[in-house]
C-alpha positions in Angstrom: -6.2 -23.1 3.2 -6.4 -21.9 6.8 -7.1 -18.3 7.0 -6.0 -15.9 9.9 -7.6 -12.7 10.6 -5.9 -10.3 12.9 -8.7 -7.6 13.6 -7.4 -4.2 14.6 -11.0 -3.2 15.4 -9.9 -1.0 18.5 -7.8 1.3 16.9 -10.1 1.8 14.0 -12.5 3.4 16.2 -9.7 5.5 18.7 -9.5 9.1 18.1 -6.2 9.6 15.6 -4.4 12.3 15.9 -3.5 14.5 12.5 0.0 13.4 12.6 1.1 9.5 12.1 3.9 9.0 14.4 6.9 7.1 13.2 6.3 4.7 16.2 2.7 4.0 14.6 4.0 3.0 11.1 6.5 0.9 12.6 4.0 -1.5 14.2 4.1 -5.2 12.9 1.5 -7.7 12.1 2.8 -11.3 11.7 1.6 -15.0 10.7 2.6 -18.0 8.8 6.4 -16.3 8.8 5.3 -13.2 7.0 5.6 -9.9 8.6 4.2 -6.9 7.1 4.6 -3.4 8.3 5.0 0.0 7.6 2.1 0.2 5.9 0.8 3.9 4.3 -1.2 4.9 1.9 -1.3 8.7 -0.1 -4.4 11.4 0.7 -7.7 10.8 -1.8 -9.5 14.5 -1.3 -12.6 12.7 -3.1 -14.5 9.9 -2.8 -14.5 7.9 -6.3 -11.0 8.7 -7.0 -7.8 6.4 -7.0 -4.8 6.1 -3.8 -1.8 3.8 -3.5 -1.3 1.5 -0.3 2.6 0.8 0.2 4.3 -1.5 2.7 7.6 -3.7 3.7 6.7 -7.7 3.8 9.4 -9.6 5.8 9.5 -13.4 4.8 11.1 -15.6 7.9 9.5 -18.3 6.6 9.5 -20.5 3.6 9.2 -19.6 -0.3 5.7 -17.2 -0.5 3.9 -14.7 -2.3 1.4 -12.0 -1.9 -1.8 -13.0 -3.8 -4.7 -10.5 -3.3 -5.7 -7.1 -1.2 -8.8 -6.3 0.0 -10.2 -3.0 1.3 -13.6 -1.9 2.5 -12.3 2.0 1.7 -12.0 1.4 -2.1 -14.3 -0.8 -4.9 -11.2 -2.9 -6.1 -7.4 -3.3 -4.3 -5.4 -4.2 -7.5 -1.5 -5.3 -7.1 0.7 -3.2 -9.3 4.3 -2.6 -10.5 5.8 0.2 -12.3 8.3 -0.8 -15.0 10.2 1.7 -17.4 9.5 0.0 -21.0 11.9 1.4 -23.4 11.8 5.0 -21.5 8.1 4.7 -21.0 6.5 4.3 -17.0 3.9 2.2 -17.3 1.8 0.6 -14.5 1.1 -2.8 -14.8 -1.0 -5.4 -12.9 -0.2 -8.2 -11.6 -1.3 -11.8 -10.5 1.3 -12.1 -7.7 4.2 -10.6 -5.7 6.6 -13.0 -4.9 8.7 -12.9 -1.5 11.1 -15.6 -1.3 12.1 -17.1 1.9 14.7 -15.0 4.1 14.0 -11.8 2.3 12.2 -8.5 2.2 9.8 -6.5 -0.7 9.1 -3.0 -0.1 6.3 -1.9 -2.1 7.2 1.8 -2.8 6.9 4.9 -5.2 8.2 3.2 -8.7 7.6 -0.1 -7.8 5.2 -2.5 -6.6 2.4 -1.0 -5.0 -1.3 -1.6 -4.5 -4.0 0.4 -6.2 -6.6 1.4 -4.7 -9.5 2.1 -7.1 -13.2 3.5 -6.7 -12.3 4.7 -3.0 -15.3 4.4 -1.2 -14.8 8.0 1.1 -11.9 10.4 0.9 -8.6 9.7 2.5 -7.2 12.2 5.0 -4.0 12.5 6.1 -4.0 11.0 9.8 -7.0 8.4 8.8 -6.4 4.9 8.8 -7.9 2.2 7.2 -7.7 -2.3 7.3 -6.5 -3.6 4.4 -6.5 -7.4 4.2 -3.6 -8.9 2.6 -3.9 -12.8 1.2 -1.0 -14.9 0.8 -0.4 -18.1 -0.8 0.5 -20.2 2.2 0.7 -17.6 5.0 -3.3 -16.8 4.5 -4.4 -13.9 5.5 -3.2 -11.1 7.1 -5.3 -7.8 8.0 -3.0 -4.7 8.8 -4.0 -0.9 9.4 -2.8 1.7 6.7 -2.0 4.9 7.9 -2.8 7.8 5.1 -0.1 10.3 4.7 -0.4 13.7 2.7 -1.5 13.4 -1.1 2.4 14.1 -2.6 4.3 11.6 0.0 6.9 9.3 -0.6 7.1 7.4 2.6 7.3 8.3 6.4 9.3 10.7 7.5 9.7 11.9 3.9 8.0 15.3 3.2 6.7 13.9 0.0 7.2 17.7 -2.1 10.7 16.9 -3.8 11.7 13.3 -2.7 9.7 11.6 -4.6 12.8 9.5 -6.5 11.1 7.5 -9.8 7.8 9.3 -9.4 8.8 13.1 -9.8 7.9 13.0 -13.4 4.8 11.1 -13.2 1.9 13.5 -12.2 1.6 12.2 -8.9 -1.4 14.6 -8.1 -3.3 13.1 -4.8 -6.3 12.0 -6.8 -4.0 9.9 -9.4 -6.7 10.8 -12.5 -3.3 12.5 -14.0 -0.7 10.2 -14.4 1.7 12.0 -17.0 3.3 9.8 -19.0 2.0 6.2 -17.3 0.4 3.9 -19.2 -2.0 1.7 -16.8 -3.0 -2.3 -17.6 
């Protein structure tokens, strides 16, 4: 499988300022047909402690899915979605996200999403971070995440009461409380 990295390496090391505009999130990294962008992830005030990387995939392409993330922020980048089992929110993992050809997925508060375990340093709003997505025919893709504010649910969103599927779910910045989720 041929592999692509596309190394953001300049802007990892630019000053960033505390708030993540709009134009910043909407920046694009393409290969293979897949486009990914948007890509944010929710404030970690310690390091040790669990975050959650969302983002839009755009399939022009032919039939694909979304295999693996990588992160040198956190011990283990592990794809999830959240289900509701018979009333129950429960975060499962799993092997693959499929995008078909011609569509979208938007991993997003109360659906897929990555988790981001054992972070490695704390996540502050404004930060950014690589995150190295693998696909099954597309390779791999390396995209920046831009870390928004512990309680957000998406850019431009304040993240205190629009938080849709997730209100209920103890959706503290550190994730050790997750209410009623039940994690595989």
């Amino acid at each position: 499988m041929r592999r692509r990295h596309f190394l953001l390496a300049p802007l990892l090391f630019a000053p960033l300022p505390i708030a993540v505009s709009p134009a910043a999130l909407a920046q694009a990294v393409a290969h293979g047909g897949i486009v990914v962008r948007h890509v944010w992830a929710r404030a970690a005030a310690e390091e040790g402690m669990s975050s959650v990387v969302y983002l839009t995939i755009v399939n022009r392409g032919a039939d694909d899915a979304l295999t693996h993330a990588r992160t040198p922020v956190a011990t283990a980048a592990v794809l999830h979605q959240t289900r509701n089992d018979g009333g129950v929110m429960r975060m499962l993992g799993v092997a693959s996200v499929p995008v078909p050809a011609g569509q979208s997925v938007t991993f997003k508060p109360g659906g897929y999403h990555i988790m981001l375990v054992g972070l490695q340093k704390p996540l502050k709003p404004g930060d950014t971070f690589p995150i190295s997505l693998t696909f099954a025919h597309a390779g791999t893709l390396i995209v920046e995440a831009h870390v928004l504010k512990a309680g957000a649910s998406g850019p431009g969103h304040d993240g205190d009461d629009d938080m849709g599927d997730m209100k209920d779910m103890g959706t503290s910045g550190d994730m050790k409380d997750m209410g009623g989720m039940d994690m595989k």
